[in-house]
C-alpha positions as CSV (number, residue, x, y, z in Angstrom):
1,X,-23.2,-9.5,-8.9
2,X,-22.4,-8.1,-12.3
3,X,-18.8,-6.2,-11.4
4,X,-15.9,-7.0,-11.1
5,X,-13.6,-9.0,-13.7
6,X,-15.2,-12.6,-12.3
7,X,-18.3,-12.1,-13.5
8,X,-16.7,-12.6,-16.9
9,X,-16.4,-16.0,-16.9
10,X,-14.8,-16.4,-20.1
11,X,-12.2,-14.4,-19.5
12,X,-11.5,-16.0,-16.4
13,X,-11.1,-19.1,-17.6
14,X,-8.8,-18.1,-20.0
15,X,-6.6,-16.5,-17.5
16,X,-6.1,-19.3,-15.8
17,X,-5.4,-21.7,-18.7
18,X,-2.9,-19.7,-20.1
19,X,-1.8,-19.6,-16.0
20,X,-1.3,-15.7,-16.3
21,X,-0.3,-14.0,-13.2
22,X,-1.2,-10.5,-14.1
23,X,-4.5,-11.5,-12.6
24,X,-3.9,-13.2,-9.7
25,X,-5.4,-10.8,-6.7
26,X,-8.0,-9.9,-9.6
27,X,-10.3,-13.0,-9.0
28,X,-9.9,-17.1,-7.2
29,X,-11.2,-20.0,-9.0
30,X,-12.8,-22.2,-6.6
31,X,-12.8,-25.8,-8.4
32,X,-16.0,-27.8,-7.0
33,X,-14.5,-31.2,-7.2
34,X,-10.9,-30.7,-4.7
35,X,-13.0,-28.1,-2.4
36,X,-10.2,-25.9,-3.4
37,X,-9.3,-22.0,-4.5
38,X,-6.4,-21.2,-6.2
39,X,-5.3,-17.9,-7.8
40,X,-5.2,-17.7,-12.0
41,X,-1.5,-19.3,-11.8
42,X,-1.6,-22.3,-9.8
43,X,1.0,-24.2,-11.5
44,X,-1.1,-27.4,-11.3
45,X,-3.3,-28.6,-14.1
46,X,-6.2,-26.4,-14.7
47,X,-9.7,-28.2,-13.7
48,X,-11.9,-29.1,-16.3
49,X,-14.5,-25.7,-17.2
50,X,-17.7,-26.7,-15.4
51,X,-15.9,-27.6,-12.0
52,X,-14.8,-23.8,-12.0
53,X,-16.9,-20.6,-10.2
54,X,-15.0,-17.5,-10.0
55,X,-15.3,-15.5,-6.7
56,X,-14.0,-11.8,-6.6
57,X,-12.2,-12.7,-2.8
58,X,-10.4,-14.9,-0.7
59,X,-12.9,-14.1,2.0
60,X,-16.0,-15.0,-0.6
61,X,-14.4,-18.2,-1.4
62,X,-13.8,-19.3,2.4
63,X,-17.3,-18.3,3.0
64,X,-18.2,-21.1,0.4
65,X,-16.7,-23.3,2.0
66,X,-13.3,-24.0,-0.1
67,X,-9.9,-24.2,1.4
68,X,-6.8,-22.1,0.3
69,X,-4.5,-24.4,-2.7
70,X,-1.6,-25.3,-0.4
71,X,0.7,-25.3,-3.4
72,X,-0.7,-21.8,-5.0
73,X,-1.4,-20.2,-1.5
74,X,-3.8,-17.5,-2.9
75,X,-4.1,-16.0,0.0
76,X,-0.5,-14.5,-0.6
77,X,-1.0,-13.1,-3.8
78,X,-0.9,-9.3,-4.5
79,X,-4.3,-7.1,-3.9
80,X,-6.6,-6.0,-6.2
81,X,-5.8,-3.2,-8.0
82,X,-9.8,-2.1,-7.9
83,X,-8.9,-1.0,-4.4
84,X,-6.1,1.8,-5.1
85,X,-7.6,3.3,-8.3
86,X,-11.3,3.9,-7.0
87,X,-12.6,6.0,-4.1
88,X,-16.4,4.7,-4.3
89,X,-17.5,2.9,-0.8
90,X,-16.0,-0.7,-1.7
91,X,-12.8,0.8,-2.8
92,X,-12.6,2.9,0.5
93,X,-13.6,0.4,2.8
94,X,-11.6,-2.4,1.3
95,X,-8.4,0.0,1.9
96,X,-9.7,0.5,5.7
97,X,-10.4,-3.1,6.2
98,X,-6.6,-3.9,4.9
99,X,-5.4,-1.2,7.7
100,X,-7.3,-3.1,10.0
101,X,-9.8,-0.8,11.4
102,X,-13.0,-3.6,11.7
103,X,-10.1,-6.0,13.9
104,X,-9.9,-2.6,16.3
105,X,-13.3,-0.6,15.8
106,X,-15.7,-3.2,14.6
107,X,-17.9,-2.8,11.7
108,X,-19.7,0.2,13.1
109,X,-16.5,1.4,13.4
110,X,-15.7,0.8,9.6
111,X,-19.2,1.9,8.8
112,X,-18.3,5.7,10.7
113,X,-15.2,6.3,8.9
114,X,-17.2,5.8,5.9
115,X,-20.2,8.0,6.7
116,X,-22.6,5.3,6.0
117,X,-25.1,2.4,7.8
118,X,-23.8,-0.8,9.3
119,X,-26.1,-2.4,7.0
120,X,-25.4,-0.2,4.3
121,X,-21.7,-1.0,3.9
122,X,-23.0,-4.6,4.7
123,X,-25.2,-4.5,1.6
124,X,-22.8,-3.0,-0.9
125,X,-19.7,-5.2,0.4
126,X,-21.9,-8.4,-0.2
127,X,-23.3,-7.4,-3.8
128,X,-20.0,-7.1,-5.2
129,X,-17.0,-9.5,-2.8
130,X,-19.5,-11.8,-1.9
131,X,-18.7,-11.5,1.6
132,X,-18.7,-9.1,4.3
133,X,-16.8,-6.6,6.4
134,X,-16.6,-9.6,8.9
135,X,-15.6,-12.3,6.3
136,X,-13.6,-10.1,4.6
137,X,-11.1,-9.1,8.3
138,X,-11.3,-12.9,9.0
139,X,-9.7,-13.7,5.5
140,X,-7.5,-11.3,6.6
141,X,-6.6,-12.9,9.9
142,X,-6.1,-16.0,8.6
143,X,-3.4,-14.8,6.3
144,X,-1.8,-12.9,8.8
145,X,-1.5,-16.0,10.9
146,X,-0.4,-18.5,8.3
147,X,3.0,-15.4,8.0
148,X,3.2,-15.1,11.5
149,X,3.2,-19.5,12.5
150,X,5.4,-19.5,8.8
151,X,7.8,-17.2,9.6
152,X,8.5,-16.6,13.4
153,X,9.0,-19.0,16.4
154,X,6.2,-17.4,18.4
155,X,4.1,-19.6,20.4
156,X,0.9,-20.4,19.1
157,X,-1.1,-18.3,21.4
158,X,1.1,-15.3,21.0
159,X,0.3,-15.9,17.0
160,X,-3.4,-15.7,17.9
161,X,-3.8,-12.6,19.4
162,X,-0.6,-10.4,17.1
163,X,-3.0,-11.8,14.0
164,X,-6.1,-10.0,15.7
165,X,-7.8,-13.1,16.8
166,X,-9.7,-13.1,20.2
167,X,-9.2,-16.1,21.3
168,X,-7.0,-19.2,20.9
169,X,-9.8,-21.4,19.9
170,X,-11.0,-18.8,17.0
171,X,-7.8,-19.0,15.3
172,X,-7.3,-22.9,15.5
173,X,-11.1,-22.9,14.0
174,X,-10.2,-20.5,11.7
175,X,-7.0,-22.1,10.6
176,X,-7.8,-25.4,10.5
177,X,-11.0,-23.9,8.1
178,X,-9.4,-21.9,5.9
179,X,-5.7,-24.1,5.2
180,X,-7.0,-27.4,5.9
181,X,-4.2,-28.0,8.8
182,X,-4.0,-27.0,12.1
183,X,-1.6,-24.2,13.5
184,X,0.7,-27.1,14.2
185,X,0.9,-29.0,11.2
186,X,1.2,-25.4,9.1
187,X,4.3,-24.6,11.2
188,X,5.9,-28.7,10.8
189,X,5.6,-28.6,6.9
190,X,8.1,-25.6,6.6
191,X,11.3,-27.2,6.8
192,X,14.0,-25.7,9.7
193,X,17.4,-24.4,8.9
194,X,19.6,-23.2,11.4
195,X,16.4,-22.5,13.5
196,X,14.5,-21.1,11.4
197,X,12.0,-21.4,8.6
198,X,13.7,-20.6,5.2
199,X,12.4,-18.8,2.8
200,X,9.3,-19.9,0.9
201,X,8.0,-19.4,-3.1
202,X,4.8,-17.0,-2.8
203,X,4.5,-14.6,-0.2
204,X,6.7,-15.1,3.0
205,X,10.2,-15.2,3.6
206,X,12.0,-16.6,6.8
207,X,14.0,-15.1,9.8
208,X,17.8,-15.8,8.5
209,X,20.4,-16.8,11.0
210,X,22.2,-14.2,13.6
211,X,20.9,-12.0,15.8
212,X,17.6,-10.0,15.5
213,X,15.4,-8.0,18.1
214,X,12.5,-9.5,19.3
215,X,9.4,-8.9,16.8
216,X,11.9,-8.9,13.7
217,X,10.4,-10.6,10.6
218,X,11.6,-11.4,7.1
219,X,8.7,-11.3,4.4
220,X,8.5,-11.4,0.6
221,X,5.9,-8.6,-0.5
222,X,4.9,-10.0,-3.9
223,X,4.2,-7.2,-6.8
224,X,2.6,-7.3,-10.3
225,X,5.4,-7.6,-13.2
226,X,7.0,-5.5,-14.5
227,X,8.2,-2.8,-11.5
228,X,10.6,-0.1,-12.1
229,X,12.7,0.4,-9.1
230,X,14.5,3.0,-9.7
231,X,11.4,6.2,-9.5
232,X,10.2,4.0,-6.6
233,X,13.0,3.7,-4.1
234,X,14.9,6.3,-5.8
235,X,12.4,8.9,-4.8
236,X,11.8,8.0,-1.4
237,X,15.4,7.8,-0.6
238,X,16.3,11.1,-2.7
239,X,13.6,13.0,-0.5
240,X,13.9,10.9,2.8
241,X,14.0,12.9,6.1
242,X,16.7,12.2,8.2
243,X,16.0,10.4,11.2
244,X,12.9,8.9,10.1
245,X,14.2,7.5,6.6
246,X,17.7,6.6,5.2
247,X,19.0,4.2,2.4
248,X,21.1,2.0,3.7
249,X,22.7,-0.8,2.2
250,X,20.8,-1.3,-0.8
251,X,17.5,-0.8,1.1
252,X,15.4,1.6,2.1
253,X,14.5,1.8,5.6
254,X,12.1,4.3,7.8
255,X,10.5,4.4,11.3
256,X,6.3,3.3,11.5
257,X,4.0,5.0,13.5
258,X,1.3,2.3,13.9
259,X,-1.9,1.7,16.1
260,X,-0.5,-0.3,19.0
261,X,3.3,1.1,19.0
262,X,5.9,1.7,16.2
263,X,8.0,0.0,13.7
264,X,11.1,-0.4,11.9
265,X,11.3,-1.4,7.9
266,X,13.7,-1.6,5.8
267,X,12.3,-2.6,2.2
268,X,14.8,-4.1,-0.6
269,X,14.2,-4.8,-4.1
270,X,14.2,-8.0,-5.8
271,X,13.6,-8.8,-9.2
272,X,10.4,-11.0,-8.4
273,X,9.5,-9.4,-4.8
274,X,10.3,-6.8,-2.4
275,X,12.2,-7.6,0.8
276,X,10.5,-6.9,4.1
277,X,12.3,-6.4,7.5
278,X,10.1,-5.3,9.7
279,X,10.5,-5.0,13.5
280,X,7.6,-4.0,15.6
281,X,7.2,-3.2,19.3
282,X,3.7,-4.7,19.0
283,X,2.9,-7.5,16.7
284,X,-0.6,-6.9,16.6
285,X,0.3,-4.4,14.0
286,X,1.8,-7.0,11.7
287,X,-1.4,-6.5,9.0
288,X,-1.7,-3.0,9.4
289,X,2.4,-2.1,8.9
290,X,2.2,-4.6,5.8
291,X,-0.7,-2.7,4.4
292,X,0.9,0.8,4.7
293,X,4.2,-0.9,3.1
294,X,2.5,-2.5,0.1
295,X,0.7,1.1,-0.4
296,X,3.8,3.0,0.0
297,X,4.9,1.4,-3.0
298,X,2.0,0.9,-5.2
299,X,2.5,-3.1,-5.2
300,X,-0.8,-3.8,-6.2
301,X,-1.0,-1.4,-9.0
302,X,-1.7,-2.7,-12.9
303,X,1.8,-1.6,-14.5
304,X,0.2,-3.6,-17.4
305,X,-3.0,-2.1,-18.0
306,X,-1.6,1.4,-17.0
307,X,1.1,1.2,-19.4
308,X,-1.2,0.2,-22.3
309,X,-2.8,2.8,-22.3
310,X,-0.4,5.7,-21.8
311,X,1.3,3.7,-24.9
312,X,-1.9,5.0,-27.2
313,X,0.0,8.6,-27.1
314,X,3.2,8.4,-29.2
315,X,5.1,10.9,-27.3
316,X,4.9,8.7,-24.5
317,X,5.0,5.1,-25.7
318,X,9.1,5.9,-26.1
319,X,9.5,6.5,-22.1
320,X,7.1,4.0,-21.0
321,X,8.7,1.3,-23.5
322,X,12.1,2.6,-22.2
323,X,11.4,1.7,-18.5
324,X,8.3,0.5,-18.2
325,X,6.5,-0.1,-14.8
326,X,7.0,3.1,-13.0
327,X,5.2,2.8,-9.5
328,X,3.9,6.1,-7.7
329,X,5.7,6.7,-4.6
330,X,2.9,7.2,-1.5
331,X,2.9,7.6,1.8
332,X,2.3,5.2,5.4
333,X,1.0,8.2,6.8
334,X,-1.7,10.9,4.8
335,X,-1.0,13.7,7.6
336,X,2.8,13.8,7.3
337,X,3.2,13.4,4.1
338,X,0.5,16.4,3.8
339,X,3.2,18.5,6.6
340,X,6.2,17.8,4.5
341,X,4.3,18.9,1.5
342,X,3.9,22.4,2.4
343,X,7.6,22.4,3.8
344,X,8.1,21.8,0.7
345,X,6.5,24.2,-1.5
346,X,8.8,26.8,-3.4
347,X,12.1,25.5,-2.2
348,X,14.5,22.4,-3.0
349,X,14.3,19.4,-2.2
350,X,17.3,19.6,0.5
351,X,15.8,22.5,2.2
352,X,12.5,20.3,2.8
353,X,14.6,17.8,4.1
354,X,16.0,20.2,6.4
355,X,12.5,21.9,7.7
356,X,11.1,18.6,8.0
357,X,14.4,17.3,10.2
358,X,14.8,20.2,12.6
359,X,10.9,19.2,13.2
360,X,11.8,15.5,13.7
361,X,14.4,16.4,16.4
362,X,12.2,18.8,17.9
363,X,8.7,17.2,17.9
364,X,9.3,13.6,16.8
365,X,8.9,10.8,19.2
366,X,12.5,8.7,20.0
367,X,13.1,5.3,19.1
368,X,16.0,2.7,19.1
369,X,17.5,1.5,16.0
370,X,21.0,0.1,16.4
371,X,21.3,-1.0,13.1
372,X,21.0,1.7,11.4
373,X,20.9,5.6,11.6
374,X,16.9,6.5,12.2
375,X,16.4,8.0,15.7
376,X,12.6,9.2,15.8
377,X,8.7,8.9,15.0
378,X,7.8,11.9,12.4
379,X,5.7,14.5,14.7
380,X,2.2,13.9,15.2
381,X,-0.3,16.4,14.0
382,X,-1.3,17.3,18.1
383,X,2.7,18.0,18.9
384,X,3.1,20.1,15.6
385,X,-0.2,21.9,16.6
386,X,1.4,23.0,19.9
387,X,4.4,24.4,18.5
388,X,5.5,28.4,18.6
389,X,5.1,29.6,14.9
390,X,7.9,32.1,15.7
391,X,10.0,29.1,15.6
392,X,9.5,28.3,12.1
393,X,12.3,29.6,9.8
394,X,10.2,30.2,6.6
395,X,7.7,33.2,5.1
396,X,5.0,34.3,7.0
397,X,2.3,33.1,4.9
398,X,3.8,29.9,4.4
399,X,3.9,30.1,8.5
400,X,0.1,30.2,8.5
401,X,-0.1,27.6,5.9
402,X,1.3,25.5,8.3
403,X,-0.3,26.4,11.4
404,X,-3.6,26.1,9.8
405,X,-3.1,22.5,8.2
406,X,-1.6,21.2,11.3
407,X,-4.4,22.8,13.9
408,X,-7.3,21.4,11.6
409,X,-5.4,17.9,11.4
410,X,-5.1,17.7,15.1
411,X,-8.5,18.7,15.9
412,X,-10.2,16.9,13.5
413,X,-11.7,18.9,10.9
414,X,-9.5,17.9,8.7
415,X,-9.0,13.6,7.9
416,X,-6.7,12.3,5.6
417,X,-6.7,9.0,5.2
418,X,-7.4,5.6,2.8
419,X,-10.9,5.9,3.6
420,X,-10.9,10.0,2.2
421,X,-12.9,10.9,-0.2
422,X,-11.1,12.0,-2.8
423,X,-13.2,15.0,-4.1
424,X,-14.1,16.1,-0.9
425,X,-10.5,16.1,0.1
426,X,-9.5,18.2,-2.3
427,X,-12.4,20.4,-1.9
428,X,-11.1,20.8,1.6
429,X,-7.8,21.3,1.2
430,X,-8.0,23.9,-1.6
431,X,-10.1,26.2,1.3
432,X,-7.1,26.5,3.0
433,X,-4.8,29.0,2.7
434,X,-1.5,28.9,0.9
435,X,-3.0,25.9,-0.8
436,X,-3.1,25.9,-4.9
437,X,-3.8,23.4,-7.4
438,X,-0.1,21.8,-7.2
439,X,-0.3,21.5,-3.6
440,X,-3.3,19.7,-3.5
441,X,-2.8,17.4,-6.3
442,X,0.3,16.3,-4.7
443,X,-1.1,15.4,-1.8
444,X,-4.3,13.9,-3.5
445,X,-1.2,11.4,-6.1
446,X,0.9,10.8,-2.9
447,X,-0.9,10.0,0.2
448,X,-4.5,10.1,-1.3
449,X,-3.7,7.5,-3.9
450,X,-5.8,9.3,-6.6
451,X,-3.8,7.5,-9.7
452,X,-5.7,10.3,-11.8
453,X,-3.7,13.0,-10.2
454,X,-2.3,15.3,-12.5
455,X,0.6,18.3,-11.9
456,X,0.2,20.3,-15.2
457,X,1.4,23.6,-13.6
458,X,5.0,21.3,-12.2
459,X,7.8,23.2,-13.6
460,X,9.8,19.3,-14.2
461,X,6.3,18.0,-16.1
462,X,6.5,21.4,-18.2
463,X,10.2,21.1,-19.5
464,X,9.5,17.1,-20.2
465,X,6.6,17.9,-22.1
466,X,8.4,20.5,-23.9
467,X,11.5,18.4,-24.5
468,X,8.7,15.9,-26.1
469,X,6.8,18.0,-28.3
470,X,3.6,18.3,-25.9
471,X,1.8,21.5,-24.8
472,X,3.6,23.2,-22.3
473,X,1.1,25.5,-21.1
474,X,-1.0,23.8,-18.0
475,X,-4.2,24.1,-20.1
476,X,-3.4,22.9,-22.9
477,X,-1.1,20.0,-21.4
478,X,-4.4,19.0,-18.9
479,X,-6.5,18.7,-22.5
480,X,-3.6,16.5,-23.8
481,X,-3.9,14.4,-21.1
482,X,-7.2,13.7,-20.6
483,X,-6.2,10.4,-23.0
484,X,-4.1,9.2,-20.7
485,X,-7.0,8.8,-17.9
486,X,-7.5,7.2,-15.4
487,X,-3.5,6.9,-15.5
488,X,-2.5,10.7,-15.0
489,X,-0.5,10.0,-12.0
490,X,1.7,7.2,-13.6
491,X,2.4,9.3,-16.7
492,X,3.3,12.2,-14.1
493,X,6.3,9.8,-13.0
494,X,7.0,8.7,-17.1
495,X,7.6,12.7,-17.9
496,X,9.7,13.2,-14.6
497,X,11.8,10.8,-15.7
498,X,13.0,13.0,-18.5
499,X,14.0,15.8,-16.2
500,X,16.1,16.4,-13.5
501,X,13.7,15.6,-11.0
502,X,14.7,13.5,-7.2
503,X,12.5,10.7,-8.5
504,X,15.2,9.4,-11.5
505,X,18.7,8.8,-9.0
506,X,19.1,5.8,-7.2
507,X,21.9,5.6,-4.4
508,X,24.0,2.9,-4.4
């Protein structure tokens, strides 16, 4: 197993010397002696060298044998980057595995989204995690649990089955394995206030006081420092479509359409996590609504290494020293975000919001939310399929530019999702009509999560690069830029912040 930051042993140990946090999600340090893993910050004394291994995953170091630090808790520390900025089979599978797909298809079911063998996506999952698909969900499980006995009053059995588990047994096996204490005894250690767990160090956060539907939970979504806000939520709020996204008292808040039912968020930023408050009508969705929330903000980016190395051109070391740790803002859903990109080609930013809202009232599926304004589930691909085009107040073209993407979403032949190829997505999406190059590679930096995606023909990326001193022409700017690979997507956000672009204003 030669990939992967672990198998650099020196390295590793002198991340975790120096207690660096920048890696933690990257590798675990299993420590022989205690029967322990930790991440590369465990605030306890480091173990001597040679009673160190390095795994590359939770899942590997459980399948050794080792039980999760209980003052650490690895198992709540941020995801690896590898996952978001590579679309080999590992990287895609790993991003289906976190949307829980082997917990509700099985590993054939993994292994079909991929295009590959059961044994194949066995093989190549093992040779560089360690572990496999299996493993790997169960790890998954198991963290899931610890949030849900940690941070709700649920009984135990209910706990079970929301955390995918398939029976009661399994997950006291599993928990007693993996924390070294049983359901029970996870659930005494965190103290009660006013009813409730209060709010812990790493990754969880407790239900406050005062009243809450049922399925409401309180998280802490931990991040990589440093993180820019402002692009983040100030982009999603600046383009949110009423009804299924509003800001709303410091926090931004939108309606989840998820595998077992729907969901409420609301997502505030801290200045060492993100606040989560999620509501669900089915908490079996817990992992997969988490997932699509930590993508939707690029919390397990690098900003580090990405910022390094867009430093190395001098015309943009002064914005990224300015504000450094600008996020991309994604997506929880690859086909709507694909819709509301060609509602949005060639007009403002308020008239997308408009197209997009007279569909959401239309099309969109109701939900309840009295404490705040969001009323419906964006359309599905099936219910915009069956639409009258004559109803659609915009061009012609951009009519059938519309139809078409929706019809082939709906029936299948075309997928966007985290297990997409990104090439091959691309590839498809350019075959359609009305689709160009900006299009596309909006779609391919937004819900794709290519972070290489580049918008040399954007009119705001054009004036920034002028203002800079940067080719302005999309050729010339693309030749530019190749430097600043595999980052493209992150300086993207770095020039719009120059302009007058949705992405730079923050309501308050």
């Amino acid at each position: 197993m030669q990939n992967g930051m672990y198998a650099d042993r020196e390295r590793c140990l002198r991340a975790v010397q120096s207690k660096d946090a920048r890696f933690d999600g990257w590798f675990f340090t299993a420590v022989l002696t205690t029967g322990i893993y930790c991440r590369p910050s465990c605030p306890v004394v480091a173990p001597k060298p040679d009673n160190m291994i390095f795994q590359p995953s939770a899942a590997a170091c459980q399948q050794a044998g080792f039980r999760a630090c209980k003052r650490c808790r690895p198992d709540t520390s941020p995801g690896s980057p590898e996952w978001n900025q590579r679309a080999d089979l590992v990287a895609r599978a790993m991003r289906l595995i976190a949307d829980g797909v082997v917990d509700r298809e099985g590993v054939p079911g993994l292994a079909a989204r991929l295009g590959y063998s059961t044994r194949q996506v066995e093989r190549q999952l093992l040779a560089e995690l360690g572990a496999g698909p299996l493993a790997l969900a169960r790890a998954q499980r198991a963290q899931t649990a610890r949030l849900l006995i940690e941070t709700s009053e649920l009984p135990m059995a209910d706990v079970a089955f929301a955390a995918g588990f398939a029976s009661v047994r399994t997950f006291n096996d599993t928990v007693r394995e993996v924390f070294a204490l049983s359901p029970s005894e996870l659930r005494a250690r965190v103290p009660k206030r006013n009813g409730a767990p209060p709010a812990t160090n790493t990754g969880t956060a407790a239900t406050p006081a005062g009243p809450a539907w049922p399925g409401t939970l309180h998280l802490r979504l931990p991040f990589r420092a440093p993180l820019n806000p402002d692009n983040l939520f100030g982009h999603l709020a600046a383009t949110g479509v009423p009804g299924v996204e509003e800001w709303r008292d410091g926090a931004f808040r939108r309606t989840l359409r998820l595998p077992y039912g729907h969901g409420i968020v609301a997502l505030t930023p801290r200045p060492d996590h993100i606040g989560c408050r999620l509501t669900l009508s089915d908490l079996r969705d817990l992992t997969v609504a988490i997932s699509r929330c930590r993508r939707m903000l690029d919390l397990d980016a690098d900003p580090v290494a990405i910022d390094d190395q867009l430093r190395t051109d001098p015309r943009l070391a002064p914005l990224v020293d300015k504000a450094p740790g600008r996020r991309v803002p994604r997506t929880v859903d690859e086909a709507e975000f694909a819709v509301r990109a060609v509602l949005g080609q060639q007009v403002s930013t308020a008239a997308a919001r408009t197209h997009a809202a007279r569909l959401v009232t239309a099309y969109g599926d109701p939900v309840d939310d009295p404490e705040g304004g969001l009323t419906h589930l964006f359309p599905t691909p099936e219910a915009l399929a069956a639409l009258d085009p004559g109803s659609l107040a915009m061009p012609r073209t951009r009519r059938t530019t519309f139809t078409t993407l929706v019809t082939q979403l709906a029936d299948g032949t075309l997928h966007l999702g985290v297990e997409s190829d990104w090439a091959q997505a691309r590839a498809r999406l350019l075959a359609l009509p009305g689709f160009g190059p900006w299009t596309v590679d909006v779609i391919a930096m937004r819900a794709l999560g290519d972070p290489d995606a580049f918008l040399p023909t954007d009119l705001g990326i054009r004036r920034a690069a002028q203002e800079l001193g940067l080719p302005s022409t999309p050729a010339a700017l693309t030749a530019r830029a190749a430097a600043w690979r595999p980052w493209r997507a992150y300086a993207v956000q770095y020039l719009w912040a120059t302009d007058s672009h949705p992405i730079n204003f923050l309501p308050v």
